[in-house]
C-alpha positions, 0 to 999 in steps of 0.5 A: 781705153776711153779715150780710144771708146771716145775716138770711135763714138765720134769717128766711126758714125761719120765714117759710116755716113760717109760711106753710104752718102756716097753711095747714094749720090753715086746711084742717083748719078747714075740713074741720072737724077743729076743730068735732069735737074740740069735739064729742068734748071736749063729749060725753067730759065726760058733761055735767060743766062741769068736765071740760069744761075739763079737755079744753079745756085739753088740746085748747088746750096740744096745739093749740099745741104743734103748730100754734102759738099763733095756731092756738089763738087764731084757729081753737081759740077759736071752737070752744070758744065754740060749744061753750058756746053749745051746751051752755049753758056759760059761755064766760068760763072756756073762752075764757080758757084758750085764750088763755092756754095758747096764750101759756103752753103756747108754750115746748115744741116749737120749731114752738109759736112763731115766737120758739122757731123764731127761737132754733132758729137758735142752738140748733144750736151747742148740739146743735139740736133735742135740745138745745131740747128738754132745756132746755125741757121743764121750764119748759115744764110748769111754765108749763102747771101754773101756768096751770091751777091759777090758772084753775081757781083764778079760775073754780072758782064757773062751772066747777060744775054740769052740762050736757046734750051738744048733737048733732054738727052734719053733716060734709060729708066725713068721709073728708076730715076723717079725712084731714085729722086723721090728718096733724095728729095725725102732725105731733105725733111729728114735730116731736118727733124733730127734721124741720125745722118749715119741711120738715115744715109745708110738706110736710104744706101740699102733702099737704092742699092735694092732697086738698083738691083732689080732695075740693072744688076750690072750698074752695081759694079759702076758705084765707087765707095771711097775706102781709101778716103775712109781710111784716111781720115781714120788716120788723121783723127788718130795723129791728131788726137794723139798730137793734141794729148802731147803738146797741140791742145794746150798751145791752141787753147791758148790761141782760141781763148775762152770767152764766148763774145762777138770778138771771140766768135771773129777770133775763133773763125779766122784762126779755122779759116786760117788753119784750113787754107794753111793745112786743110779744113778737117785737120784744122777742124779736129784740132781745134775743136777741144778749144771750142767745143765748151759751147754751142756758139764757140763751136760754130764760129770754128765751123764758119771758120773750117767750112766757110773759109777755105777758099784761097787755096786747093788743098784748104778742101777736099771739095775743092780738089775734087771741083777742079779736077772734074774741071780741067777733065771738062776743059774749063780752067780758071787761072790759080791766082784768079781762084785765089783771090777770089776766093780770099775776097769772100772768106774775107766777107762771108767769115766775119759775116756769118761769125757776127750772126752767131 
């Protein structure tokens, strides 16, 4: 019965977050929060391609810094390949660095991924938040910085040039959107000073579910809650933790090691790294956190490992399938090999980077 009381006490505040962070990304879509950032990203660069990346990059690490990942990949990534449509652009090189920074920029906040939400758990033996915080700020920016030299690196060439700004398409409630803007922008801050993500997310669920009430009942319908999502992952920590109790925990113990050094932090985040790429990033997380949950610096090289480095292959994140279903619904595929080498090229850099940070 405890071990089933410890289960829920991790699981179920990730599960409301998840919730009720979706559901406020899905209204500030709708009342079109997203399509203006791209509108004010497209016109602040004054017609430079490469400051439009620029403000790309800083719209995809906010984005997923405080709406997590799935945000980015699901409801940034559309934006950005209007935005290029629009404007004449290439989408390749935008489309990129969402994916990318919605992976690679994950590690800063607790609320940026379900993995950090799930290690916040731990932390509070540590000092909670603060202590997140203190230990991952640093292999958080590194991850960002090496992300963007290797794209702007790889896409230099698409990146030249000019383009001309495309008008802002109609808002059909700008007091709304204002509305709506004022409350993403505000969970920033936040999240930042230590509310419970599940408190803070749900709290601001109910303020835009409210004014969305007032403002256009019928939107209502239009928000998609993901349960099945929910009840998935509330299996998968159920099958893991019983796997770990049987034979799985001792086995990656003794794969992880126990020592708290430069060369134990490379070791424990290219065993996640590898773990996420060869089943997924959340399984590999939840079993390999009894092996690294002994201390703040052992549990954020895991993170590194699981939020950093999945990046070779599809199924290594769930925000990276989404990414590349909304890309091939919008027309830009990027060949597979080309994603997956890419992608190894900068686990292969940012991991050992961010985990040498710690």
């Amino acid at each position: 019965m405890s071990s089933v009381t410890a289960l829920l006490e991790q699981a179920l505040p990730v599960l409301i977050f998840l919730v009720s962070i979706t559901v406020v990304a899905e209204i500030a879509e709708l009342a079109g929060v997203f399509a203006l950032a791209g509108h004010w990203a497209a016109r602040a660069a004054g017609g430079r391609t490469v400051l439009l990346w620029l403000l790309v990059v800083v719209l995809a690490t906010g984005c997923t810094i405080v709406l997590s990942l799935d945000t980015t990949a699901v409801l940034l990534t559309p934006v950005v390949i209007a935005v290029a449509r629009r404007t004449g652009v290439d989408p390749v090189p935008l489309a990129m660095t969402t994916l990318w920074l919605a992976n690679t920029a994950s590690l800063l906040l607790p609320v940026s991924n379900l993995s950090n939400l799930l290690a916040l758990h731990h932390f509070s033996q540590f000092g909670g938040h603060r202590s997140y915080l203190s230990v991952a700020w640093r292999p958080a920016l590194a991850a960002i910085v090496v992300t963007v030299l290797l794209l702007a690196l790889l896409h230099h060439r698409r990146l030249r040039g000019r383009y001309s700004p495309a008008p802002e398409e109609p808002c059909a409630d700008r007091p709304l959107r204002a509305m709506v803007a004022v409350v993403c922008v505000l969970l920033g801050p936040v999240f930042v000073v230590g509310v419970m993500p599940a408190v803070a997310a749900t709290g601001a669920a109910l303020l835009l579910l409210a004014l969305l009430a007032v403002r256009d009942r019928q939107a209502l319908r239009r928000i998609r809650v993901p349960w099945r999502m929910v009840l998935a992952i509330a299996a998968l920590f159920a099958v893991v933790r019983w796997l770990g109790g049987l034979f799985l925990d001792r086995w990656l113990a003794a794969a992880v090691g126990s020592g708290n050094g430069v060369l134990d932090h490379l070791r424990i985040a290219g065993i996640g790294g590898g773990g996420a790429n060869l089943i997924n990033n959340l399984p590999a997380y939840l079993a390999l956190e009894p092996a690294a949950a002994d201390s703040p610096e052992r549990l954020l090289a895991l993170l590194v490992g699981v939020n950093v480095g999945p990046l070779v292959v599809l199924w290594a994140s769930l925000a990276t399938l989404l990414w590349r279903d909304r890309c091939v619904r919008l027309g830009v595929r990027i060949p597979l090999t080309t994603l997956a080498w890419q992608g190894a090229l900068l686990a292969g850099l940012a991991v050992p980077v961010a985990a040498l940070v710690i």
